[in-house]
C-alpha angles and dihedrals in degrees: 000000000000094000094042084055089052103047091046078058098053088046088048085058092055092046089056099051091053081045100061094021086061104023100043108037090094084062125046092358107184094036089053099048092060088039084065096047091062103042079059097053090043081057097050086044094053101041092061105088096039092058086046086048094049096042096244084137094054091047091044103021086162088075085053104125106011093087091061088051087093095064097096100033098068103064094049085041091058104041081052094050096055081035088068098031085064090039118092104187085061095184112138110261111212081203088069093067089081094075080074100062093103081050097051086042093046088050093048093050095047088056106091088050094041085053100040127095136290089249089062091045092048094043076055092052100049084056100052107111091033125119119285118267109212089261085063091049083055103053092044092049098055091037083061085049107048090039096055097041095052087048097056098041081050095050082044091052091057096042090051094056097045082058097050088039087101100068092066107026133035085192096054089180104103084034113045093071094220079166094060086049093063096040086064092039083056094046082046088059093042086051099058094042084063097045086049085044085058095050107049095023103044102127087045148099112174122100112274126222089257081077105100088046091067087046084053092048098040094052083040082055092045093048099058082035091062096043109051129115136210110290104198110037088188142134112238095263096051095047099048078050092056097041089057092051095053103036083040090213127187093277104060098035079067096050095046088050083049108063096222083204136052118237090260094051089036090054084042093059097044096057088049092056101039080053090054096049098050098047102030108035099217096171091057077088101095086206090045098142137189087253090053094040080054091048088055088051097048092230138118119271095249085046093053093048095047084053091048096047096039114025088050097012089234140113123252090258091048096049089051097036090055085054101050087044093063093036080056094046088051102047078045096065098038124099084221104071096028098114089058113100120210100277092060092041090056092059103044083055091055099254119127116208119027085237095068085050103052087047100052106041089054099048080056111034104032086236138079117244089257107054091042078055095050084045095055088230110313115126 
């Protein structure tokens, strides 16, 4: 039942990838595209045991090998899919295929396995179950770390770009990819079955009871994968702008060490946009973005970012968030508004989860919304 299960997990894993690969190319191309590619590979690399467990390899002893080719692709294939998820200029780097040079080396040196007879296959075969030679401990021993260190550099990645978020979006929600986050929390989890699989099932290819537990995290990892929705709704200029701003690449850091106006302009520009954003609200817009602030302005991206961190010394999400702080104290204290609960509040403010409120007017009042409510504003 066990290796059934197995085997339906390993063909969830495929579905999966047409699924994406078919359903999703219209959102998050080029991440996608990559997240594919490694649903497919954690397919190949599961379906390898169960052909050897239900002697499709002895029927077939040709397709002996190939399977295992994806060991050391799926590492490099997930850290460039959320490479690409966090990247907004999601254009396809041919700089990223060197992440697959254990990969090209692992495959050069398969080949003349891959490409001998099916006497040496089925002598392999034979073998399969048996204890470990010191080549074996090797491999092993690369594929683990190569697994794990491509895990942590993606889950830093991500972390990384949930830090630098503010500085385009004052409502991180559609940005800051949560989704992704539990997608690798799940992989992680993935990750140490297997390592406890290796431990206590080493000599064994049959499915493990740890089985139904990958079924549960594929179809969890299915499930943020179909649902998604495009993360960077931005021209090109506007996305290679942002992207230099996050990543803080070369470029930019030039151009922050170098003011772009001079202290008039810079004075000139501040009371424009302290204007707009008295008279037009433009915060009240809960998708209001560091590339739309810019179009009101009239300015570049880099130059809008450079106004909002030195001419207020704040981020983009700081300078809205302290404006629709004071537009939500002040809804809180009107009779007008009284018969609107938090949540309401919240999204009149231009917030949009009563989360992010709460949050937010705390960090920068001392005091929930409620109680500065109950107060009647004194905090």
């Amino acid at each position: 039942m066990l290796n059934l299960l197995h085997a339906l997990t390993a063909g969830c894993a495929f579905f999966l990838s047409f699924l994406v690969f078919s359903v999703r190319m219209d959102t998050n191309t080029v991440a996608n595209r990559w997240l594919a590619a490694f649903l497919c590979l954690l397919g190949f690399f599961m379906i390898d045991d169960s052909l050897a467990v239900f002697g499709i390899y002895r029927q077939y002893p040709w397709l002996y090998g190939y399977p295992s080719l994806a060991t050391f692709a799926l590492a490099p294939t997930l850290f460039l899919c959320v490479t690409h998820f966090v990247s907004v200029d999601k254009r396809f780097k041919r700089s990223e295929l060197w992440h697959f040079a254990p990969f090209g080396l692992f495959c050069l040196l398969s080949l003349p396995f891959l490409l001998s007879g099916n006497a040496v296959k089925m002598k392999a075969i034979d073998d399969l179950g048996g204890p470990f030679d010191p080549v074996d401990h090797v491999m092993l021993g690369m594929v683990l770390a190569q697994v794990i260190s491509y895990w942590l550099l993606s889950l830093l990645k991500l972390l990384k770009h949930h830090k630098n978020i503010g500085q385009i979006t004052a409502s991180p929600t559609e940005f800051n990819l949560d989704w992704l986050l539990w997608v690798l929390y799940g992989i992680g989890a993935m990750i140490l079955i297997w390592m406890m699989d290796l431990w206590y099932y080493t000599l064994v290819l049959d499915a493990t009871p740890a089985t139904p537990v990958y079924l549960v995290l594929i179809g969890w990892l299915g499930y943020f994968a179909l649902r998604q929705k495009e993360i960077y709704p931005f021209t090109q200029a506007e996305a290679e702008a942002v992207d230099e701003i996050m990543t803080g690449n070369s470029e930019l850091t030039t151009l922050a060490r170098r003011p772009m106006f001079s202290e008039e302009k810079l004075e000139l520009l501040k009371k424009r946009l302290l204007e707009k954003m008295e008279h037009e609200k433009p915060y009240l817009d809960p998708d209001i973005n560091l590339p739309e602030l810019a179009g009101y302005m009239q300015l570049s991206v880099h130059e809008m970012s450079q106004l909002v961190n030195e001419g207020f010394a704040e981020n983009f999400a700081q300078f809205i968030n302290r404006y629709r702080v004071e537009e939500s104290k002040r809804l809180l204290l009107s009779d007008k508004y009284a018969h609107l609960n938090m949540v309401g509040i919240a999204y009149e403010a231009g917030f949009n989860s009563k989360t992010a409120f709460n949050t937010v007017f705390k960090k920068l009042t001392g005091v929930s919304p409620s109680a500065f409510r109950n107060n009647q504003g004194e905090v």
